[in-house]
OpenMM code with the backbone's topology and positions (N, CA, C; nanometers):
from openmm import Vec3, app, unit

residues = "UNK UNK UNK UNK UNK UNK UNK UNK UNK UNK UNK UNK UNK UNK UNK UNK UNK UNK UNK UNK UNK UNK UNK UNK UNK UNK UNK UNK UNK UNK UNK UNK UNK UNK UNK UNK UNK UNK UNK UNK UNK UNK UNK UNK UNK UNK UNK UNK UNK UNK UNK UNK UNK UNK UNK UNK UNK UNK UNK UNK UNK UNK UNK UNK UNK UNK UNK UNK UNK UNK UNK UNK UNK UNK UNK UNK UNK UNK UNK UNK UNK UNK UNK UNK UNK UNK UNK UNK UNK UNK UNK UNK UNK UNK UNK UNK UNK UNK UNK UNK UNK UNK UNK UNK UNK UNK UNK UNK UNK UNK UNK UNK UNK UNK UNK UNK UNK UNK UNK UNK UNK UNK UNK UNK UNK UNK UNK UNK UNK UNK".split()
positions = [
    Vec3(0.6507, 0.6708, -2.0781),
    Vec3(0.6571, 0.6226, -1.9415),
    Vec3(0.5278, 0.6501, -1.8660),
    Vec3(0.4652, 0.7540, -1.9239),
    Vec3(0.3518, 0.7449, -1.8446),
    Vec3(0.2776, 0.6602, -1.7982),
    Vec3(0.2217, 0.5572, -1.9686),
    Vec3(0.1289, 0.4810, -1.9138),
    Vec3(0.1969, 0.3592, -1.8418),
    Vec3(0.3067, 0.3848, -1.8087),
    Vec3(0.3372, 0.2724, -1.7264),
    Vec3(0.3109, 0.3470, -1.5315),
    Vec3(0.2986, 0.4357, -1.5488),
    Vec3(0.2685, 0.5406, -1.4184),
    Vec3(0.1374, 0.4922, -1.3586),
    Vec3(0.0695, 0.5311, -1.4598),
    Vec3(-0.1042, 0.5241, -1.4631),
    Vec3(-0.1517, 0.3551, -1.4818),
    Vec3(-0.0712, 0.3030, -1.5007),
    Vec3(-0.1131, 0.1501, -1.5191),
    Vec3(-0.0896, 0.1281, -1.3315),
    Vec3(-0.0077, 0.1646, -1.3096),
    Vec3(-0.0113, 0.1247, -1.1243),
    Vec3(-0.0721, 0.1907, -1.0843),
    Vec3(-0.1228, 0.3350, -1.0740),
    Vec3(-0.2161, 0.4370, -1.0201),
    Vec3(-0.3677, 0.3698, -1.0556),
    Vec3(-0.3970, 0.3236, -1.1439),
    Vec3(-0.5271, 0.3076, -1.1989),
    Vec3(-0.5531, 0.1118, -1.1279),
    Vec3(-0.4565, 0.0654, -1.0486),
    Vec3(-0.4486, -0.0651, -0.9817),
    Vec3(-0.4682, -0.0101, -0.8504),
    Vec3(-0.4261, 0.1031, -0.8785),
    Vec3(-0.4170, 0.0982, -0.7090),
    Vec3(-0.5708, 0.1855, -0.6925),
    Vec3(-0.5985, 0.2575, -0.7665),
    Vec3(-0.7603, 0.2954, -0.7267),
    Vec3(-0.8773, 0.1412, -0.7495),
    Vec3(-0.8313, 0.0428, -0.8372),
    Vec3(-0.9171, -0.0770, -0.8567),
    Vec3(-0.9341, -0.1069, -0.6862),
    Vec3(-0.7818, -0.1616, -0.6450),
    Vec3(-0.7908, -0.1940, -0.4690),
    Vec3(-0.8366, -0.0963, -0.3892),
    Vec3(-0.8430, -0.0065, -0.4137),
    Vec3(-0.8935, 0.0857, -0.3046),
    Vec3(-1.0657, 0.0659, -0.2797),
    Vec3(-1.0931, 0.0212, -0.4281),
    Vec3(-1.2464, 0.0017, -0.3890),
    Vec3(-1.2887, -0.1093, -0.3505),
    Vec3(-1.1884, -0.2296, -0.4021),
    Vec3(-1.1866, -0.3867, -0.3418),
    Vec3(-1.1556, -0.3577, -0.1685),
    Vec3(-1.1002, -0.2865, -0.1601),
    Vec3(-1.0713, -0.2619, -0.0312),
    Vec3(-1.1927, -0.1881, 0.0800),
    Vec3(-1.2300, -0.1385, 0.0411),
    Vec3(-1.3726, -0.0418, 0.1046),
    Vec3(-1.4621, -0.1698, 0.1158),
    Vec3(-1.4831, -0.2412, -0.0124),
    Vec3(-1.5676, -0.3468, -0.0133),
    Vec3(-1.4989, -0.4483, 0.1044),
    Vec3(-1.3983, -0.5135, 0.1199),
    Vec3(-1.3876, -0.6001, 0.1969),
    Vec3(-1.3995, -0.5217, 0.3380),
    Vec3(-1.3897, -0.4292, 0.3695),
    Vec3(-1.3842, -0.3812, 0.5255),
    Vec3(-1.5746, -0.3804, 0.5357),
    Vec3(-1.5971, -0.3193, 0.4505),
    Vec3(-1.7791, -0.2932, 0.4497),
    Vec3(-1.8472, -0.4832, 0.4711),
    Vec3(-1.7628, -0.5784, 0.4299),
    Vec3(-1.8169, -0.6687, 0.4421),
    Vec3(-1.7545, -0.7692, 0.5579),
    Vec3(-1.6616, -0.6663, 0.6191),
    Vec3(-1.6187, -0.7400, 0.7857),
    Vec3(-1.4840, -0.8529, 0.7705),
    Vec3(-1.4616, -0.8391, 0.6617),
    Vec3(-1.2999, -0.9169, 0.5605),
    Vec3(-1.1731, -0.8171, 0.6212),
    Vec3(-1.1614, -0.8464, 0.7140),
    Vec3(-1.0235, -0.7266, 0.7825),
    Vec3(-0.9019, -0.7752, 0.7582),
    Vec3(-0.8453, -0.8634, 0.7621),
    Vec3(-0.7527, -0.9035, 0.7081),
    Vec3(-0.7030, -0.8697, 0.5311),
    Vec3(-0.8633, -0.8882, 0.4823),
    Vec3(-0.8626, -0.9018, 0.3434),
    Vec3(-0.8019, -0.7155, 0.3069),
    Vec3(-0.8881, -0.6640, 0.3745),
    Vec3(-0.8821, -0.4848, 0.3568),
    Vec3(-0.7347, -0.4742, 0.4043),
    Vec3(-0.7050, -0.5317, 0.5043),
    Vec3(-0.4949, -0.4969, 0.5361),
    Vec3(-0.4107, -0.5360, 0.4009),
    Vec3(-0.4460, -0.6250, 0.3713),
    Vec3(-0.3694, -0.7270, 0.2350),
    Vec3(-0.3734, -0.5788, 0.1109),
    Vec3(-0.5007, -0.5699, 0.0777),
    Vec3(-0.5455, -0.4813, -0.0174),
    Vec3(-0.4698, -0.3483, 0.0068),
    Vec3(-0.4281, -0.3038, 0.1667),
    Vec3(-0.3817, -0.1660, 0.1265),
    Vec3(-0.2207, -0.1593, 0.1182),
    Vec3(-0.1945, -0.2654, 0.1296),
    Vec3(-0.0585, -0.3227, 0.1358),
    Vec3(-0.0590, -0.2812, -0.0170),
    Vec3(-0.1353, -0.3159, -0.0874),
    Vec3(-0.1486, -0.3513, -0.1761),
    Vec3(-0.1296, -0.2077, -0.2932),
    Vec3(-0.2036, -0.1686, -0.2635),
    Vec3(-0.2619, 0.0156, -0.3140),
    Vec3(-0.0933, 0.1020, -0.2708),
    Vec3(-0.0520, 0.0751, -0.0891),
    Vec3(0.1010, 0.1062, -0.0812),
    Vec3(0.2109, 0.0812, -0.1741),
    Vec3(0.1905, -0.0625, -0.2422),
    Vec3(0.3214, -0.0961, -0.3000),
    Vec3(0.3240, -0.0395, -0.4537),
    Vec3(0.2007, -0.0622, -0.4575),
    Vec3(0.1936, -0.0076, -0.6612),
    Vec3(0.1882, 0.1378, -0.6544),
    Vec3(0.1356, 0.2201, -0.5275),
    Vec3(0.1700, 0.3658, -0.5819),
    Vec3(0.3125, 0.3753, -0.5473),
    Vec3(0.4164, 0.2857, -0.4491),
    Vec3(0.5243, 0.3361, -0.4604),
    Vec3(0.6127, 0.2736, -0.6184),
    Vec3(0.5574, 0.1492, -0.6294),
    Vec3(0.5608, 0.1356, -0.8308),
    Vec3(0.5845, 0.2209, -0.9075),
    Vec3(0.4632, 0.2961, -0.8696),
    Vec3(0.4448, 0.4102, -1.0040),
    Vec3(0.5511, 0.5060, -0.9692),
    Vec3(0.5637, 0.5511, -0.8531),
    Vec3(0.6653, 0.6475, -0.8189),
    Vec3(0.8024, 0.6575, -0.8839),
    Vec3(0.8464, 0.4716, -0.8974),
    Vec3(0.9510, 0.4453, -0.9143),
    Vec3(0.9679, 0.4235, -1.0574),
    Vec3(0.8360, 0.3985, -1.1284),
    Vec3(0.8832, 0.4223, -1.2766),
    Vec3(0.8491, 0.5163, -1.3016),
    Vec3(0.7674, 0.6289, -1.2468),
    Vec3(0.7996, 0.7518, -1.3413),
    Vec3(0.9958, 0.8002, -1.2735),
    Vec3(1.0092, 0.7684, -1.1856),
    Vec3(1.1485, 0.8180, -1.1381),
    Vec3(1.2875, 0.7483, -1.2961),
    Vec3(1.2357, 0.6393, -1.2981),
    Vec3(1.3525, 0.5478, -1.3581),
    Vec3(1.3169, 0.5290, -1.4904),
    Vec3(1.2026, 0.5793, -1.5102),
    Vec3(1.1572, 0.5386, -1.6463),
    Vec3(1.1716, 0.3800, -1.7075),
    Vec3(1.1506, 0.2769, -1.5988),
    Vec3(1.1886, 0.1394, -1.5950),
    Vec3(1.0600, 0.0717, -1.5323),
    Vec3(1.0463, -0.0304, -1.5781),
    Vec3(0.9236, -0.1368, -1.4701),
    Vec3(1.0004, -0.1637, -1.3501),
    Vec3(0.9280, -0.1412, -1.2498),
    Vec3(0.9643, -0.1391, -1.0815),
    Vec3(0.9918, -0.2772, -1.0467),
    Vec3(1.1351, -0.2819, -1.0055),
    Vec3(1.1410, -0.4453, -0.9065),
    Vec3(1.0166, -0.4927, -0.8736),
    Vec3(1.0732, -0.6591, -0.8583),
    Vec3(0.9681, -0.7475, -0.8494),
    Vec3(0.9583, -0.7389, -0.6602),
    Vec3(0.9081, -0.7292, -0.5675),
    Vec3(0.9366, -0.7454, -0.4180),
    Vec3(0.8354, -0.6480, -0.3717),
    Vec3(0.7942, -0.6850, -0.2286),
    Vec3(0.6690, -0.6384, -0.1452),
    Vec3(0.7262, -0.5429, -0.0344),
    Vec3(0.8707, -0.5855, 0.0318),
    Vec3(0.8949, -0.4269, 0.0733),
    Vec3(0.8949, -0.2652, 0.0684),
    Vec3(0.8385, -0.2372, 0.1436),
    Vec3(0.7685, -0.0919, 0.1389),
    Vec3(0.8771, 0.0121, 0.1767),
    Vec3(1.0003, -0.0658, 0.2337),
    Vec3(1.0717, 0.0572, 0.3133),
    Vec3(1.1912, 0.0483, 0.1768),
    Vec3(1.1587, -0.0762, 0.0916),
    Vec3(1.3069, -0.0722, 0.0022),
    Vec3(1.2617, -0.0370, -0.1497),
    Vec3(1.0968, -0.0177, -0.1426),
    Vec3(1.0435, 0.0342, -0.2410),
    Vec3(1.0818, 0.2182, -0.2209),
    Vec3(1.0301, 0.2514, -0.1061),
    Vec3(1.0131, 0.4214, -0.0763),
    Vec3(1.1462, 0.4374, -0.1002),
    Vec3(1.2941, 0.3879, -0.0678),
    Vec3(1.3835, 0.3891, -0.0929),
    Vec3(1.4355, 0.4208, -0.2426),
    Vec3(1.3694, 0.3013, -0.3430),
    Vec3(1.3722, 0.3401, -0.4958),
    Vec3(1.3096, 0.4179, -0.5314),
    Vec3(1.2321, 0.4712, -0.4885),
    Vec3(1.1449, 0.5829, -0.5491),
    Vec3(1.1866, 0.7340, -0.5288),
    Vec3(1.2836, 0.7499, -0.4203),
    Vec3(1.3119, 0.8530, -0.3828),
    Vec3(1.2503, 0.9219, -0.2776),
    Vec3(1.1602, 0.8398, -0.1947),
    Vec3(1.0318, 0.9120, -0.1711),
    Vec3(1.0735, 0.9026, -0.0077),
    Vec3(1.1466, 0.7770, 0.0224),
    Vec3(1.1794, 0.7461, 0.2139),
    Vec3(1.1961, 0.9144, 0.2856),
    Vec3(1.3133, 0.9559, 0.2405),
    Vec3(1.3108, 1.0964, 0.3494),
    Vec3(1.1957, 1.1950, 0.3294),
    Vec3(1.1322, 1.1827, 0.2316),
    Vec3(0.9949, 1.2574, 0.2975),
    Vec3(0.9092, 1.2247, 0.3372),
    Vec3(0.9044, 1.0855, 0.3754),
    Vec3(0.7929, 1.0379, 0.4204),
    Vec3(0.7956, 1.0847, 0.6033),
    Vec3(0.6157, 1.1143, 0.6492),
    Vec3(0.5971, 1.1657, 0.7869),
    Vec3(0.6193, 1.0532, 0.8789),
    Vec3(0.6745, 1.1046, 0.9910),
    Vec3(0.6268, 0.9395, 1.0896),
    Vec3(0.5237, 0.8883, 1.1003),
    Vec3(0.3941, 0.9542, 1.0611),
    Vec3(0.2631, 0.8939, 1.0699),
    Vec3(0.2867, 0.7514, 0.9046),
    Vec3(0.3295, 0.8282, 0.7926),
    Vec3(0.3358, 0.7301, 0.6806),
    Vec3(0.3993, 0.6429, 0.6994),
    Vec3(0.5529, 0.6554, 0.7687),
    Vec3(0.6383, 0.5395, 0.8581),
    Vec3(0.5606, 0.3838, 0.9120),
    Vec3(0.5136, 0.4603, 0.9866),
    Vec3(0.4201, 0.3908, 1.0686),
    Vec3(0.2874, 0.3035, 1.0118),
    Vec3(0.2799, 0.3850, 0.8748),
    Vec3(0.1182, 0.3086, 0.8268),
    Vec3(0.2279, 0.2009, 0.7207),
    Vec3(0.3862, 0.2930, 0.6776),
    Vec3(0.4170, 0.1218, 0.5847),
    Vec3(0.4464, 0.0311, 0.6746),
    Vec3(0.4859, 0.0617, 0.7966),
    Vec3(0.4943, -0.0720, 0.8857),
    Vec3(0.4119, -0.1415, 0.9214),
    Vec3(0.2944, -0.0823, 0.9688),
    Vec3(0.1599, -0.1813, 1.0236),
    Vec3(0.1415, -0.2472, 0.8816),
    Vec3(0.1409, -0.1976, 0.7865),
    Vec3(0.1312, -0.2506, 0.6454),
    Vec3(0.2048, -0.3561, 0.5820),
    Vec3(0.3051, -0.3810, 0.6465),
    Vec3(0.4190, -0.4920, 0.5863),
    Vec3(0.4138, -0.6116, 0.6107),
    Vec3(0.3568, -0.6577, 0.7492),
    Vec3(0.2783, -0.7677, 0.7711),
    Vec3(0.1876, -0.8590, 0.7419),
    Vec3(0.0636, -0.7717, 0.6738),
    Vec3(-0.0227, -0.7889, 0.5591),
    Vec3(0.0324, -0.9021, 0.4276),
    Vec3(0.1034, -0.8385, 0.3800),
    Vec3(0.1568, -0.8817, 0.2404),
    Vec3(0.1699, -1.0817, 0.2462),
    Vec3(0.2910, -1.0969, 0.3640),
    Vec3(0.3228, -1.2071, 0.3157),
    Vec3(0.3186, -1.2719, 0.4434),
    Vec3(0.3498, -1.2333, 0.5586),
    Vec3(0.2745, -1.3189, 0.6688),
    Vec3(0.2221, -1.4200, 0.6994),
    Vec3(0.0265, -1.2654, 0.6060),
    Vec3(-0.0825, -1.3636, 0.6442),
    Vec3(-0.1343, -1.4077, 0.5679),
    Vec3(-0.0265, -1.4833, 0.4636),
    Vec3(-0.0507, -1.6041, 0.3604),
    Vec3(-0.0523, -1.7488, 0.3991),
    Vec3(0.0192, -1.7069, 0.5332),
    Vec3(0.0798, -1.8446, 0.5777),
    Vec3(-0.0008, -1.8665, 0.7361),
    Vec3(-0.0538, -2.0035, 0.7895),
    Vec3(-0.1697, -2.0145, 0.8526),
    Vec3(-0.0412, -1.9897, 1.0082),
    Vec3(0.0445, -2.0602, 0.9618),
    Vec3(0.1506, -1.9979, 1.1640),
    Vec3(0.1081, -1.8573, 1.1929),
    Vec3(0.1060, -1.7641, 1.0843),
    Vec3(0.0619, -1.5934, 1.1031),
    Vec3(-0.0479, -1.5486, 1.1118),
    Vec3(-0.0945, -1.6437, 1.0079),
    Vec3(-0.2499, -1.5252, 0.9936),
    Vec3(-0.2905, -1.4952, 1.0775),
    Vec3(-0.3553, -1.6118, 1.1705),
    Vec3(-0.4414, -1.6331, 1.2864),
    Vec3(-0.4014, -1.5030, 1.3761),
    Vec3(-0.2645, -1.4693, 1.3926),
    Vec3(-0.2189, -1.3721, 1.5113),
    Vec3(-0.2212, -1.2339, 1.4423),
    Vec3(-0.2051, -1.2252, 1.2778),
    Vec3(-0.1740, -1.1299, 1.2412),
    Vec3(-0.3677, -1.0407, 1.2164),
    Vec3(-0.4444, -1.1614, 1.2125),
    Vec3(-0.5862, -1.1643, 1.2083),
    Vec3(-0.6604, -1.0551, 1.3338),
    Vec3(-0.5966, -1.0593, 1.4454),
    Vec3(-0.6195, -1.0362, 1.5467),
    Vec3(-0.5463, -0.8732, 1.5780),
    Vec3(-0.4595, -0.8581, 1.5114),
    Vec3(-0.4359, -0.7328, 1.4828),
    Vec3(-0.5456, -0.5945, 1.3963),
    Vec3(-0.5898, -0.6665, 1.3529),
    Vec3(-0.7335, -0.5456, 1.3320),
    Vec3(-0.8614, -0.5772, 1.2979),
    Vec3(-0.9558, -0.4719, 1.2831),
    Vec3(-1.0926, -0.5428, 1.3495),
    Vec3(-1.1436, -0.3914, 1.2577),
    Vec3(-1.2583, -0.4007, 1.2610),
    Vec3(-1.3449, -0.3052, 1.2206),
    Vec3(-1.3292, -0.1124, 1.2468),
    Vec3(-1.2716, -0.1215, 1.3754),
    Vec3(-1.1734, -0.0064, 1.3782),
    Vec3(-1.0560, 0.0518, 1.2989),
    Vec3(-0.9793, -0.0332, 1.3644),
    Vec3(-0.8250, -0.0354, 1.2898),
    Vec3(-0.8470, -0.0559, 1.1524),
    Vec3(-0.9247, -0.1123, 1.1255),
    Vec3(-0.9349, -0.1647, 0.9185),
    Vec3(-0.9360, -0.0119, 0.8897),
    Vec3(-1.1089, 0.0844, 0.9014),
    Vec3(-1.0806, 0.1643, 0.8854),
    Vec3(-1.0023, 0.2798, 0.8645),
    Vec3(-0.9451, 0.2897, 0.9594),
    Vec3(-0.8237, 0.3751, 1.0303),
    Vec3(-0.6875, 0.3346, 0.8869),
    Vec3(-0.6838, 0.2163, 0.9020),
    Vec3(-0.5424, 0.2110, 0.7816),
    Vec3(-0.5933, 0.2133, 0.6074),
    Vec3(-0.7222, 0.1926, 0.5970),
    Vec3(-0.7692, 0.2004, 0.4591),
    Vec3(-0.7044, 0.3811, 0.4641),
    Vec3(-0.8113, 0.4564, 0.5895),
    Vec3(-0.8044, 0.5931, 0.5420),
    Vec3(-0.6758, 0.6304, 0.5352),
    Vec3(-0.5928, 0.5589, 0.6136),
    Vec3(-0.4230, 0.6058, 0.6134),
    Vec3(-0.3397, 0.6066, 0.4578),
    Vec3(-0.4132, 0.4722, 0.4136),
    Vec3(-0.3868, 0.4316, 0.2449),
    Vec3(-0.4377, 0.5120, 0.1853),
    Vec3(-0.5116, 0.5808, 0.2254),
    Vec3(-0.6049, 0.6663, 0.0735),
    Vec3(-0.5284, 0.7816, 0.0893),
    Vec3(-0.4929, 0.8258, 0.1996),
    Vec3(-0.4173, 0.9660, 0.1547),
    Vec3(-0.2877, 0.9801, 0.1431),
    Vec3(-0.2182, 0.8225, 0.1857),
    Vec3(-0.1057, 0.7807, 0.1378),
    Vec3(-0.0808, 0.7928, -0.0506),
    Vec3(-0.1677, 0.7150, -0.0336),
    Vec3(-0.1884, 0.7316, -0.2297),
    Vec3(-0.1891, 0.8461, -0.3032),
    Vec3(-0.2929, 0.9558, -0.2166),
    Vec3(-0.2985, 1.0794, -0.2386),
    Vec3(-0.1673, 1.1470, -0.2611),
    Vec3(-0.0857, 1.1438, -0.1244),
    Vec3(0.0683, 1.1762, -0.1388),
    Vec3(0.1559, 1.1826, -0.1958),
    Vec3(0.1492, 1.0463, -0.2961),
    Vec3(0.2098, 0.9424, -0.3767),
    Vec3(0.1521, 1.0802, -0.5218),
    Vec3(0.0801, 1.0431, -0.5991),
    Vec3(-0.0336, 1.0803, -0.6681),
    Vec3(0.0776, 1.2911, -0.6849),
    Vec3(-0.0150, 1.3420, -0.5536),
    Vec3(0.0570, 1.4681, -0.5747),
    Vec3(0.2101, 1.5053, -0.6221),
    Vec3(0.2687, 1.3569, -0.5514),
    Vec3(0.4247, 1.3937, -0.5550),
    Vec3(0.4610, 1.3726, -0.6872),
    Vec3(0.3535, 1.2765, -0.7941),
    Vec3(0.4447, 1.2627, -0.8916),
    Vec3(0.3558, 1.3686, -1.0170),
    Vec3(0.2448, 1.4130, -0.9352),
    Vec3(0.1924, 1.5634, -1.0811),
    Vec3(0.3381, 1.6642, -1.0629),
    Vec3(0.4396, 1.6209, -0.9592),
    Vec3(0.5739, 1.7785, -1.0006),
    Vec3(0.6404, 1.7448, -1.0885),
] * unit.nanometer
topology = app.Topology()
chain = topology.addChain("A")
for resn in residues:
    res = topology.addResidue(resn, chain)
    for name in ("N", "CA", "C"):
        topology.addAtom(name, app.Element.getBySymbol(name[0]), res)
């Protein structure tokens, strides 16, 4: 089961650097998508090292943390970063959203939720070396 652990851990460090890259190149939308992104596969991995199974197919974050075991420990600050995060995913695929969902972060805020993702991951990461 491992390398099915490390196959989402080792995706989700690929996006993390696709992700640095799109904020460094002013792609803010692109960097929200991406940490959406890095969110859902470390809660993946969570859930197959938990189940010893390949993780449902679906982009919810609150029904992923749920399978993983992971929802009641999550902080209100992590709460809060899978929510600003859930929007991202499937939204702003579609042009009625993007445009508004576009306008939701900017060179600030990108920052701010990449770093929220990286130690989200971190979290993720520690919780499953027990």
């Amino acid at each position: 089961m491992l390398d099915k652990v490390e196959y989402w851990l080792d995706l989700c460090d690929e996006d993390i650097i696709v992700a640095k890259s799109m904020l460094d190149k002013k792609h803010y939308l692109w960097t929200g998508f991406l940490c959406h992104l890095v969110a859902e596969k470390a809660l993946k991995a969570a859930i197959a090292k938990k189940t010893g199974k390949v993780p449902p197919k679906g982009h919810d974050l609150r029904k992923l943390a749920n399978k993983a075991n992971v929802y009641e420990d999550l902080s209100e600050e992590q709460l809060t970063l899978l929510e600003r995060l859930m929007p991202f995913q499937i939204e702003a695929r579609y042009p009625e959203h993007k445009v508004a969902i576009a306008k939701t972060i900017n060179a600030v805020s990108g920052k701010q939720i990449l770093e929220e993702t990286e130690g989200f991951l971190c979290w993720v990461k520690a919780k499953l070396e027990r």
